[in-house]
GUBANU-128266 format. One record per residue (C-alpha): x, y, z; residue in three letters. Coordinates in steps of 0.001 Angstrom, whole numbers. Layout:
+---------+---------+---------+--------+
!      c1 !      c2 !      c3 ! residu !
+---------+---------+---------+--------+
!       X !       Y !       Z !    Ala !
...
+---------+---------+---------+--------+
% end
This chain:
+---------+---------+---------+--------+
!      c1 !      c2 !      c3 ! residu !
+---------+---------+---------+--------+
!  -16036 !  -17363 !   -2378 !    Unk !
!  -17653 !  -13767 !   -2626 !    Unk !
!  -17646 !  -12075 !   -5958 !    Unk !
!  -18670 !   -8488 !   -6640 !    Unk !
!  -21483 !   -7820 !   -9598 !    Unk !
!  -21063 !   -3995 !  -11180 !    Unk !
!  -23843 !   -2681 !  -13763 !    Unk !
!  -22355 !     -60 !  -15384 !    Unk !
!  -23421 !    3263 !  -17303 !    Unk !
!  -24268 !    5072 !  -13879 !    Unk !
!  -22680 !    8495 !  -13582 !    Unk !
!  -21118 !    8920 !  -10364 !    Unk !
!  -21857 !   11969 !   -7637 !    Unk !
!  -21576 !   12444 !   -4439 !    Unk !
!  -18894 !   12175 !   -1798 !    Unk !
!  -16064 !    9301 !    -879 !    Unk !
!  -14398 !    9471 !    2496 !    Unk !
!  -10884 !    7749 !    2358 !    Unk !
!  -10222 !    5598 !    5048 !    Unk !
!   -6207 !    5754 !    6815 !    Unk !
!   -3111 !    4294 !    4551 !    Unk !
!   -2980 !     471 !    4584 !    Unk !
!     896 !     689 !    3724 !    Unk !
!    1511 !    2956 !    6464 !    Unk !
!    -865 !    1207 !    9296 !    Unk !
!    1224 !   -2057 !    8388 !    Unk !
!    4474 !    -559 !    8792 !    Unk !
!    3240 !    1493 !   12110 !    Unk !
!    1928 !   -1761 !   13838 !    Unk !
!    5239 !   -3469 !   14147 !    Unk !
!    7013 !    -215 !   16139 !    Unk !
!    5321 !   -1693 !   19300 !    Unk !
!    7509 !   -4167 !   19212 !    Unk !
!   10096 !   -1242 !   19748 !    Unk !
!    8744 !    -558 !   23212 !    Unk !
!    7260 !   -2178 !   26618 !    Unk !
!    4815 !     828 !   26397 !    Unk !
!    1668 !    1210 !   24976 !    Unk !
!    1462 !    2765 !   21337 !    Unk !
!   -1952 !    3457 !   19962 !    Unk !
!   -3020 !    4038 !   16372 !    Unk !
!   -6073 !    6282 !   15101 !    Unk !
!   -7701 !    6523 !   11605 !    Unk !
!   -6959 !    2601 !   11328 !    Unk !
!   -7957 !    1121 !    7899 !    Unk !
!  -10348 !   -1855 !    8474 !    Unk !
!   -9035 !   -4370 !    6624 !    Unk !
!   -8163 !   -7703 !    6005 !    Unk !
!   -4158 !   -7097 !    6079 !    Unk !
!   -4188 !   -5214 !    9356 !    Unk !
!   -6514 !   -8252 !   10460 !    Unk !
!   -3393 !  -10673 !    9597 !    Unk !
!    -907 !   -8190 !   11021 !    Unk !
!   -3130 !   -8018 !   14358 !    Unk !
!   -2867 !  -11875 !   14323 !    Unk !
!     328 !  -11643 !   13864 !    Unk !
!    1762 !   -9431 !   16981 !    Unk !
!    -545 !  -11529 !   19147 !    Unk !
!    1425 !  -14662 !   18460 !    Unk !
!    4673 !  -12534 !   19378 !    Unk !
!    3095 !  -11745 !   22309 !    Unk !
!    1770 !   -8377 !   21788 !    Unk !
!   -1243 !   -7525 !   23289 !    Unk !
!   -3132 !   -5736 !   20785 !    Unk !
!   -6854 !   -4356 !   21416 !    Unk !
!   -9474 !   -2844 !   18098 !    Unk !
!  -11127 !    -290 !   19524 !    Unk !
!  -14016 !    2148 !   17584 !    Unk !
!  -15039 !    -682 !   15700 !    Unk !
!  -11522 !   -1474 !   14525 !    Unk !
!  -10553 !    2403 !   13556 !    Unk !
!   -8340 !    2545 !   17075 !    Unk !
!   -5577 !     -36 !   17742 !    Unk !
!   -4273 !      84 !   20848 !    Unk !
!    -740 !   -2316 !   21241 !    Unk !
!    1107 !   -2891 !   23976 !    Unk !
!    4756 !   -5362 !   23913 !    Unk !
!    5417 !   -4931 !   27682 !    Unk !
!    5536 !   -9078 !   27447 !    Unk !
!    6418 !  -10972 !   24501 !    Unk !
!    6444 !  -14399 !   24467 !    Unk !
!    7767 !  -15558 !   20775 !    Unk !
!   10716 !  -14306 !   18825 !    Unk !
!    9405 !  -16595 !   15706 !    Unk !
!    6726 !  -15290 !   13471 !    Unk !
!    5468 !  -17997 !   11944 !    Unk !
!    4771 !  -19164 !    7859 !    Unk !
!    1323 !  -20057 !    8352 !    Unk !
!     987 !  -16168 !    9586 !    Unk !
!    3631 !  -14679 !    7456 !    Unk !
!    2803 !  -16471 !    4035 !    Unk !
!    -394 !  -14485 !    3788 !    Unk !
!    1207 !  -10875 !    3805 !    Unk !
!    4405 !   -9982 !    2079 !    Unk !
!    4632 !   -6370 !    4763 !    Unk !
!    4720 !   -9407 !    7684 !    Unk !
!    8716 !   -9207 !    7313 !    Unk !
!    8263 !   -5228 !    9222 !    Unk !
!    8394 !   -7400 !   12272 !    Unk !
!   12075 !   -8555 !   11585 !    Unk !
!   13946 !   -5022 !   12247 !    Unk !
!   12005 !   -4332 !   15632 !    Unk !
!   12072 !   -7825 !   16959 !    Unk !
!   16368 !   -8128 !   16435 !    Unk !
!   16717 !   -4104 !   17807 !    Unk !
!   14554 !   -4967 !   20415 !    Unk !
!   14934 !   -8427 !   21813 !    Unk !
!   18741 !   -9369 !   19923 !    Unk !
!   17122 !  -12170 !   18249 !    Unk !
!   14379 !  -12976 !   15723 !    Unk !
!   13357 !  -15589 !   13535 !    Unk !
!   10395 !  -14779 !   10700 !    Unk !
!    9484 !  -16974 !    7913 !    Unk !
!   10109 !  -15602 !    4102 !    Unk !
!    6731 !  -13764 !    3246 !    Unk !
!    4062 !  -14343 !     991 !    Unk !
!    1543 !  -11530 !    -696 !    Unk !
!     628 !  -10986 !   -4207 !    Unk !
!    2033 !  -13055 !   -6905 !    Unk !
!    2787 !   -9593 !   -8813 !    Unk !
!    6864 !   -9915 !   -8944 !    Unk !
!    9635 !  -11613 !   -7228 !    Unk !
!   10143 !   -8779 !   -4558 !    Unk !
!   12863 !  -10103 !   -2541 !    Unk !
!   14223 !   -9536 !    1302 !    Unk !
!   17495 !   -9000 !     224 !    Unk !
!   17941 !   -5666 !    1135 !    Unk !
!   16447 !   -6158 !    4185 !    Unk !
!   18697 !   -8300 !    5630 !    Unk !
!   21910 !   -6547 !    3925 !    Unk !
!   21242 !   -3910 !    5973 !    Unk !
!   20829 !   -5541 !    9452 !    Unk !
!   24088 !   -7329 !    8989 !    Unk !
!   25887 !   -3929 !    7979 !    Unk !
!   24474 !   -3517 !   11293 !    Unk !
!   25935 !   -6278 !   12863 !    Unk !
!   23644 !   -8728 !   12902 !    Unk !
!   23885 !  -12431 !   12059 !    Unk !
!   21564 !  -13829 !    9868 !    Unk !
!   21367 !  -17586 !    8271 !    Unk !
!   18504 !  -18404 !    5988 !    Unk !
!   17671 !  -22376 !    7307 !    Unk !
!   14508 !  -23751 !    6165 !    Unk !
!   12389 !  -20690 !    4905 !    Unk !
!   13040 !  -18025 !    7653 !    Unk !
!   15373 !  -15728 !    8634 !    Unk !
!   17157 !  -16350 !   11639 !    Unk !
!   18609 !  -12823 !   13296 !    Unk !
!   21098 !  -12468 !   16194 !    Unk !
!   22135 !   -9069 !   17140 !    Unk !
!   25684 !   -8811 !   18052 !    Unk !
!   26532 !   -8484 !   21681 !    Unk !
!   25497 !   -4883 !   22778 !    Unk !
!   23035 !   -4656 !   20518 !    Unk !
!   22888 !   -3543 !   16519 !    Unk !
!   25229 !    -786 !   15273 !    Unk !
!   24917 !    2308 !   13490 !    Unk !
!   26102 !    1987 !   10245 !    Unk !
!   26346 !    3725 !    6649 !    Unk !
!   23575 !    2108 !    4254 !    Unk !
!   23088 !    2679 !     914 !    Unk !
!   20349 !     501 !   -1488 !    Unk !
!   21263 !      51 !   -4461 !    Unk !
!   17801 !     640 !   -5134 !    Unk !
!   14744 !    2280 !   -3378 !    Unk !
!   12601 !    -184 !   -1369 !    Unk !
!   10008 !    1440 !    1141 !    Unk !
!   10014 !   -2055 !    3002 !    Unk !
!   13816 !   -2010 !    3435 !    Unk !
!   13655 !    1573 !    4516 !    Unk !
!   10853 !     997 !    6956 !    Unk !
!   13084 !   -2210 !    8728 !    Unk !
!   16071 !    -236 !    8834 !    Unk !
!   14437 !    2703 !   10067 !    Unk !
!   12366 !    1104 !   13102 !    Unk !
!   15655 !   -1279 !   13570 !    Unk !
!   18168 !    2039 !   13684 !    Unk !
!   15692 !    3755 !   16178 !    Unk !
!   17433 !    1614 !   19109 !    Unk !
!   20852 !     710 !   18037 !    Unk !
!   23886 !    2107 !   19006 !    Unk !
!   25532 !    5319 !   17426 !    Unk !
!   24045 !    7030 !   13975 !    Unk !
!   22874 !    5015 !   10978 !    Unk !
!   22647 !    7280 !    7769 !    Unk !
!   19989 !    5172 !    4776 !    Unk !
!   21026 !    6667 !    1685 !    Unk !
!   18907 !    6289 !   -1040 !    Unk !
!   16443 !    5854 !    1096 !    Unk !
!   12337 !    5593 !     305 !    Unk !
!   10787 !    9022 !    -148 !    Unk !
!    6549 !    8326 !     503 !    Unk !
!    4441 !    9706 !    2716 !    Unk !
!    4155 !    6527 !    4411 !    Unk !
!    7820 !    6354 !    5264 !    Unk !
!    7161 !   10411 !    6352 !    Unk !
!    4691 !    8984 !    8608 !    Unk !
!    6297 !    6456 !   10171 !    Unk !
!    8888 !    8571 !   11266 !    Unk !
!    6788 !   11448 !   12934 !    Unk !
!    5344 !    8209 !   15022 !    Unk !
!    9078 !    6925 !   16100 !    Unk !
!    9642 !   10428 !   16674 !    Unk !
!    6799 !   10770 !   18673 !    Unk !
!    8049 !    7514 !   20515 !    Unk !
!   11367 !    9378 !   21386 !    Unk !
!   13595 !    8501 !   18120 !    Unk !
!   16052 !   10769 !   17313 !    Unk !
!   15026 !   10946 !   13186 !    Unk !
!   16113 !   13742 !   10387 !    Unk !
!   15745 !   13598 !    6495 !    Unk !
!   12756 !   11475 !    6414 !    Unk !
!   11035 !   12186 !    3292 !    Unk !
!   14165 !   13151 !    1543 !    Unk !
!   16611 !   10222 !      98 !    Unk !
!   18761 !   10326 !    2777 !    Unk !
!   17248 !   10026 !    6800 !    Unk !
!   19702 !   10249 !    9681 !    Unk !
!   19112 !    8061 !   12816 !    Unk !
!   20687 !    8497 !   16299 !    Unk !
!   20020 !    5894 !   18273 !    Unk !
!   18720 !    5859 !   21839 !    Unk !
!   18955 !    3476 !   24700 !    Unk !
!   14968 !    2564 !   24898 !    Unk !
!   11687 !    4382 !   22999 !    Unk !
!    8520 !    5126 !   25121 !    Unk !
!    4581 !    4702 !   24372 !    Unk !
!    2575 !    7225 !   22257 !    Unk !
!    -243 !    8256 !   20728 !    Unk !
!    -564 !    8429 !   16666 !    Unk !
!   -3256 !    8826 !   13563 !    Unk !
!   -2571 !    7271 !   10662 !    Unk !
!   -1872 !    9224 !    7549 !    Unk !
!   -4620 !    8637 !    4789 !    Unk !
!   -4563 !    6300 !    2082 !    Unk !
!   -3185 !    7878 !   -1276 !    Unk !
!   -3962 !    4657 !   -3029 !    Unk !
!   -7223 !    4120 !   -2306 !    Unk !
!   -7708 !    8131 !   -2575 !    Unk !
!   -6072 !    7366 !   -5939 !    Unk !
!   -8616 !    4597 !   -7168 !    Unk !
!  -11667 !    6328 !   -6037 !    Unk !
!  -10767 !    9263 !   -8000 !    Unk !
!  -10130 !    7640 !  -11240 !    Unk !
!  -14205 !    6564 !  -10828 !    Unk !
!  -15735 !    9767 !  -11679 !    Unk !
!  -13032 !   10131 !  -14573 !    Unk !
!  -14107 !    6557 !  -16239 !    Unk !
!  -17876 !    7101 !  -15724 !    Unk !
!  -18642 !   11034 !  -15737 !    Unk !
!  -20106 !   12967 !  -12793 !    Unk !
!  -18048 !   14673 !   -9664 !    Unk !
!  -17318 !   12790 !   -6972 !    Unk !
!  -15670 !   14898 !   -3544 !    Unk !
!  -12842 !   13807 !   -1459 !    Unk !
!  -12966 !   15275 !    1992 !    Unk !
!   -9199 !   15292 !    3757 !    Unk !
!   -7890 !   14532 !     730 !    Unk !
!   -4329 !   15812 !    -820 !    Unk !
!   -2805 !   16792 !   -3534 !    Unk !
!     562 !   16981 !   -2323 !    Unk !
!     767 !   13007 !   -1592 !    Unk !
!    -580 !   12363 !   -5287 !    Unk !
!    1217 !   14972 !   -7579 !    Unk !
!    2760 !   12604 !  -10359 !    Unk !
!    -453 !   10606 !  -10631 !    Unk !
!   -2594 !   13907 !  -10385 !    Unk !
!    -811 !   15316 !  -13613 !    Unk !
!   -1333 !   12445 !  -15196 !    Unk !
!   -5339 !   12690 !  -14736 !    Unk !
!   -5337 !   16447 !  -15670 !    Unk !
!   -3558 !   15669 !  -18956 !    Unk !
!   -6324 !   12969 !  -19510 !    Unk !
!   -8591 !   16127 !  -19356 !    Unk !
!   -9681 !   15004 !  -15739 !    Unk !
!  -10751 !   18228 !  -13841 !    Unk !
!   -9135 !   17738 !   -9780 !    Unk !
!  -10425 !   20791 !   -8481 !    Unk !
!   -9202 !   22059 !   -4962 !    Unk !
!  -12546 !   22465 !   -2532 !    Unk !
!  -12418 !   23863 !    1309 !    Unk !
!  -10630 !   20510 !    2929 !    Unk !
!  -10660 !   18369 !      30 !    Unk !
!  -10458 !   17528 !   -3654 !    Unk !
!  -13033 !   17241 !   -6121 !    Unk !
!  -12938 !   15109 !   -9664 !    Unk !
!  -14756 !   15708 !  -12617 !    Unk !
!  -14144 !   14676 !  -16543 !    Unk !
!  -14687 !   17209 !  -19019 !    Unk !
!  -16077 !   15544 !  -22005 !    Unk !
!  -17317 !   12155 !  -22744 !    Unk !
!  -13864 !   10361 !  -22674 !    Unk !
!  -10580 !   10855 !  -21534 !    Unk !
!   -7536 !   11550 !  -23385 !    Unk !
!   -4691 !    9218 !  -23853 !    Unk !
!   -1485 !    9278 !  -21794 !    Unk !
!    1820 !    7756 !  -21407 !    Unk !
!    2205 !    6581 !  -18179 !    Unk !
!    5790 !    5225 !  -16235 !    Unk !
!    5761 !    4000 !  -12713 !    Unk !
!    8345 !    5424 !  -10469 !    Unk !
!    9314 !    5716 !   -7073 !    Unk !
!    7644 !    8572 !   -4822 !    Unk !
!    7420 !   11265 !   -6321 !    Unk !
!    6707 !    9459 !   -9298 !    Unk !
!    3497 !    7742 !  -10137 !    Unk !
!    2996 !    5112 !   -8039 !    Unk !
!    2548 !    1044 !   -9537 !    Unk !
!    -228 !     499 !   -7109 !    Unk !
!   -2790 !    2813 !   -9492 !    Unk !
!   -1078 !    1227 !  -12291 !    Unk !
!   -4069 !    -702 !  -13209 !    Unk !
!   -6658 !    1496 !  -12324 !    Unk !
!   -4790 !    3866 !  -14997 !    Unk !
!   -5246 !    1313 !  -17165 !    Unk !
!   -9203 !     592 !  -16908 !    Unk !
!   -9470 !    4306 !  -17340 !    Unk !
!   -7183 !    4386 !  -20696 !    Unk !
!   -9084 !    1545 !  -22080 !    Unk !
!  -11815 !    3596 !  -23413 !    Unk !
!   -9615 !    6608 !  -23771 !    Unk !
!   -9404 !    8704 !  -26968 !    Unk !
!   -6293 !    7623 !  -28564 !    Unk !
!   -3217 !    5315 !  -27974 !    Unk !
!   -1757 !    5590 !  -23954 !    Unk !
!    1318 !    3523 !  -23178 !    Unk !
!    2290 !    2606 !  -19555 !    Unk !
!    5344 !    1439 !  -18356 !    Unk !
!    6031 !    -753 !  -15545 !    Unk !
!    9548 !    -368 !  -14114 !    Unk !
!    8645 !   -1381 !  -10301 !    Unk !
!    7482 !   -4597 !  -10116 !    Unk !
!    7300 !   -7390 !  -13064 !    Unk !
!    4448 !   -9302 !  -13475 !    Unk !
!    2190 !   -6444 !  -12951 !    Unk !
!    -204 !   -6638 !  -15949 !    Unk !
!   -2044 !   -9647 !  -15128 !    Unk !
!   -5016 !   -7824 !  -15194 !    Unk !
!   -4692 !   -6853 !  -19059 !    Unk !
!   -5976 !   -9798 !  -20329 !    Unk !
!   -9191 !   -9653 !  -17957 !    Unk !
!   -9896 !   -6016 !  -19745 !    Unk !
!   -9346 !   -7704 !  -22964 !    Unk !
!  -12776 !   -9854 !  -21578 !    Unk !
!  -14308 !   -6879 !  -21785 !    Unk !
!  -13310 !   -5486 !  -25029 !    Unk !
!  -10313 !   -3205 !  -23737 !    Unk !
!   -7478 !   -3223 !  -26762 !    Unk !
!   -4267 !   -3991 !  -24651 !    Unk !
!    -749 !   -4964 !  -26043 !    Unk !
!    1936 !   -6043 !  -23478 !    Unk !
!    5461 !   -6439 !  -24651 !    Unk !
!    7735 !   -7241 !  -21233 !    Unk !
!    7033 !   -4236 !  -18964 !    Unk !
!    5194 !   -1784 !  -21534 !    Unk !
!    1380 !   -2317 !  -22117 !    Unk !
!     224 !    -513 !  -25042 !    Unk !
!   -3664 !     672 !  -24413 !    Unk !
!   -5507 !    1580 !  -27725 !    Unk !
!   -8872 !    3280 !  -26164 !    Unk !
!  -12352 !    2086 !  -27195 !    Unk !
!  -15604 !    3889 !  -26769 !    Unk !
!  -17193 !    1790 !  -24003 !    Unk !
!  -16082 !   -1602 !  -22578 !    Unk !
!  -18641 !   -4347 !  -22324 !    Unk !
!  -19314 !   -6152 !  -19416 !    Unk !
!  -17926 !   -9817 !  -18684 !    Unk !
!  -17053 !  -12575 !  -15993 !    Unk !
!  -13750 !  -11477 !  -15073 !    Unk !
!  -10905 !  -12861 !  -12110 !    Unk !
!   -8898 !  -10621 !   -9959 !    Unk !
!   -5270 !  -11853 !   -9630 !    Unk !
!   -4189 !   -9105 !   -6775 !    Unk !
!   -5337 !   -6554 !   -4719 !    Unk !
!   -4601 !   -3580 !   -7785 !    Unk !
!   -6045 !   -5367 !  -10325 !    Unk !
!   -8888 !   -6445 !   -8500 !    Unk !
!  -10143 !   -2882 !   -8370 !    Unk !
!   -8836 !   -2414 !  -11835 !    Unk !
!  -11809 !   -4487 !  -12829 !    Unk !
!  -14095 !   -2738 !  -10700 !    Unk !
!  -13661 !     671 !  -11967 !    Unk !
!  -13559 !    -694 !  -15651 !    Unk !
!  -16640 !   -2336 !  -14846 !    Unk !
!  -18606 !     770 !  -13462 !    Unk !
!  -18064 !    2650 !  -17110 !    Unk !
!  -18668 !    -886 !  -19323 !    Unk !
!  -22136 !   -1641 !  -20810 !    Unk !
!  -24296 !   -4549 !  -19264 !    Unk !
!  -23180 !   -6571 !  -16150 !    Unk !
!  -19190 !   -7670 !  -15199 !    Unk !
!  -19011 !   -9831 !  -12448 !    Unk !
!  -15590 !   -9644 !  -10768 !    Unk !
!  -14173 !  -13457 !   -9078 !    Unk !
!  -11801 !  -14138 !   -6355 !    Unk !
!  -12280 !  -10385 !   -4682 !    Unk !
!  -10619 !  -11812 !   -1098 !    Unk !
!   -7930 !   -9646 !   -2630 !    Unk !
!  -10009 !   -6509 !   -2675 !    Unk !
!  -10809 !   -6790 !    1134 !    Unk !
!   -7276 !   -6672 !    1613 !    Unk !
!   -7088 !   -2914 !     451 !    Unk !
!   -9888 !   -1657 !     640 !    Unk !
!  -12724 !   -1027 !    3243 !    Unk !
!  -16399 !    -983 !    2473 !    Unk !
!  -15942 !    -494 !   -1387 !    Unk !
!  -19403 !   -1016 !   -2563 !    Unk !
!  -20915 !    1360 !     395 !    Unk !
!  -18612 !    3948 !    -603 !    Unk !
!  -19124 !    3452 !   -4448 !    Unk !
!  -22920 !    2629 !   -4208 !    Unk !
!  -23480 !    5972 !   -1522 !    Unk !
!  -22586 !    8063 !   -5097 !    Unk !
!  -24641 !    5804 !   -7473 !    Unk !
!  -22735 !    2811 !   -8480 !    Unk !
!  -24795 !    -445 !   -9099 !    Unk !
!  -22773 !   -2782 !   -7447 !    Unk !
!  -23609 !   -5333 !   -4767 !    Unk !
!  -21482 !   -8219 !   -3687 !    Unk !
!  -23075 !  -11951 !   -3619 !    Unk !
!  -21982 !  -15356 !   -1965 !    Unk !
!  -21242 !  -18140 !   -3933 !    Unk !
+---------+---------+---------+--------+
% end
């Protein structure tokens, strides 16, 4: 098993170029399934989870094709073959359920195992599958999967509210809405880009969509969607990340394509930390002003809010922050299993249920550390790049699931880092 070896102290400059959103590529893959034409995806992330995702369509029956040295998918679903995504497939990927709402709008029936991911929270399916059986569907949970029948005709439009915001729920119920019959109104609906850019590719696929990005999106339903042609928005997480680098180890790093509009909570947050984002012609760049950052109190929220995946690269910065930071965790439980692997390398952390109380010291030291998801894998990355001596981070599979050529990117603006095979 690979492990990645940082040496820190090493100022970063130079420039990052962010790659296209994971979360939105694996929500975009499953509308082929919506149509017997073709529907190809630009600005593809290269990464392990479109890799299961791509593995997964092809056992449908998809035909799926990566093109550009895997930064063009082209998908076609003129002839499936399976209606059953399978546990061996599904277990590895919690976004593998995205296949359930196309599949039943689609085809009227669909059966896909319960899904597996990061062990950061219980993160159930509920809503999911409350809202295909407000639109008519059938659905029995029999030995780990979902079975889904459409009723005769074909799903309904219905009236859904969550009691709750869930951008996977929103995603099923948007693709599955796309093709049934009469309007379906999602109150309460997800807000991120991600679900923004699904829609604009449905749309583009002849779905009749209003109000995405707002809390409410409207969806008439038409008789069949068509092929099209799409680029994949970029990746505010990993845009996210790679700007808290430059703010944990001094320098300025640039950000070409990147936004500030898809990363305003989490952008105030840096700023307060006395983080310098500066706008530059088609980009941002990131400096720190001073030789630490400032503590912050930090809650996760929903879009707009700031988001729990740069929860704990928040934290490696505020571990050698000046001052006390708190952060909050109100999305997901379970999400602070990488404290105690900063606490290997010096960091001060408290956790008391879902608050984590950070008292900042001047420099972490480096350690033998184990990365226990994909967040806090890079958590211990970026903590790792601003420690003294050598931290050697364990069990990265979970960092290839996010993100694509990491220590190119980091090592291209002067990061020590190298990755070595056990």
């Amino acid at each position: 098993m690979d492990r990645i070896v940082v040496t820190g102290g090493r100022e970063l400059n130079g420039t990052i170029p962010i790659a296209g959103a994971k979360n939105a590529c694996l929500a975009l893959m499953p509308a082929t399934l919506l149509t017997d034409e073709p529907l190809t995806l630009s600005n593809a992330p290269r990464l392990a989870d479109i890799d299961t995702m791509t593995l997964l369509l092809r056992a449908l029956g998809a035909e799926v094709s990566r093109l550009d040295e895997g930064r063009v998918i082209a998908m076609s679903s003129h002839a499936l073959s399976s209606h059953r995504a399978e546990y061996d497939i599904v277990r590895r990927m919690r976004a593998s359920i995205l296949v359930l709402g196309p599949l039943l709008a689609r085809e009227g029936v669909a059966e896909v195992s319960l899904p597996g991911g990061c062990a950061i929270g219980a993160r159930p399916v509920d809503l999911h599958l409350q809202a295909l059986e407000a639109m008519g569907a059938e659905i029995d949970l029999v030995e780990g999967y979902v079975h889904a029948r459409a009723p005769r005709g074909g799903l309904r439009g219905a009236r859904i509210r969550f009691p709750f915001v869930s951008v996977g729920a929103t995603e099923n119920t948007l693709m599955a809405a796309t093709l049934a019959r009469g309007t379906t109104v999602i109150e309460n609906a997800a807000r991120e880009p991600e679900i923004v850019d699904l829609a604009r590719c449905l749309t583009a696929m002849g779905a009749r969509i209003e109000g995405a990005g707002t809390d409410t999106i409207t969806v008439e339903g038409v008789d069949r969607l068509h092929g099209a042609t799409h680029s994949v928005i970029i990746d505010r997480i990993e845009l996210g990340t790679y700007m808290i680098a430059p703010a944990i180890t001094g320098g300025t790093v640039r950000f070409p394509g990147a936004r500030r509009d898809i990363l305003g909570a989490f952008i105030d947050k840096l700023e307060e930390a006395g983080v310098a984002v500066d706008d530059i012609e088609g980009g941002l760049a990131v400096t720190r002003r001073g030789d630490r950052a400032r503590a912050v109190e930090v809650v996760t929220a929903p879009y707009p809010g700031f988001p729990t995946d740069l929860q704990a690269q928040m934290m490696a910065l505020l571990a050698t922050a000046d001052g006390v930071s708190t952060l909050e965790e109100r999305i997901f439980e379970n999400r602070f299993m990488h404290a105690p692997e900063l606490m290997r390398m010096g960091a001060k952390i408290d956790v008391h249920g879902g608050t984590a109380r950070v008292t900042g010291v001047e420099r972490l030291k480096g350690a033998p550390v184990m990365a226990t998801d994909l967040r806090a894998s890079v958590s211990l990355i970026l903590a790792g790049l601003g420690a003294e001596g050598e931290t050697v981070v364990s069990r990265v599979y979970h960092l290839d699931r996010g993100y694509e050529r990491l220590e190119e990117k980091l090592g291209a603006c002067g990061a020590a880092i190298e990755r070595i095979g056990e």
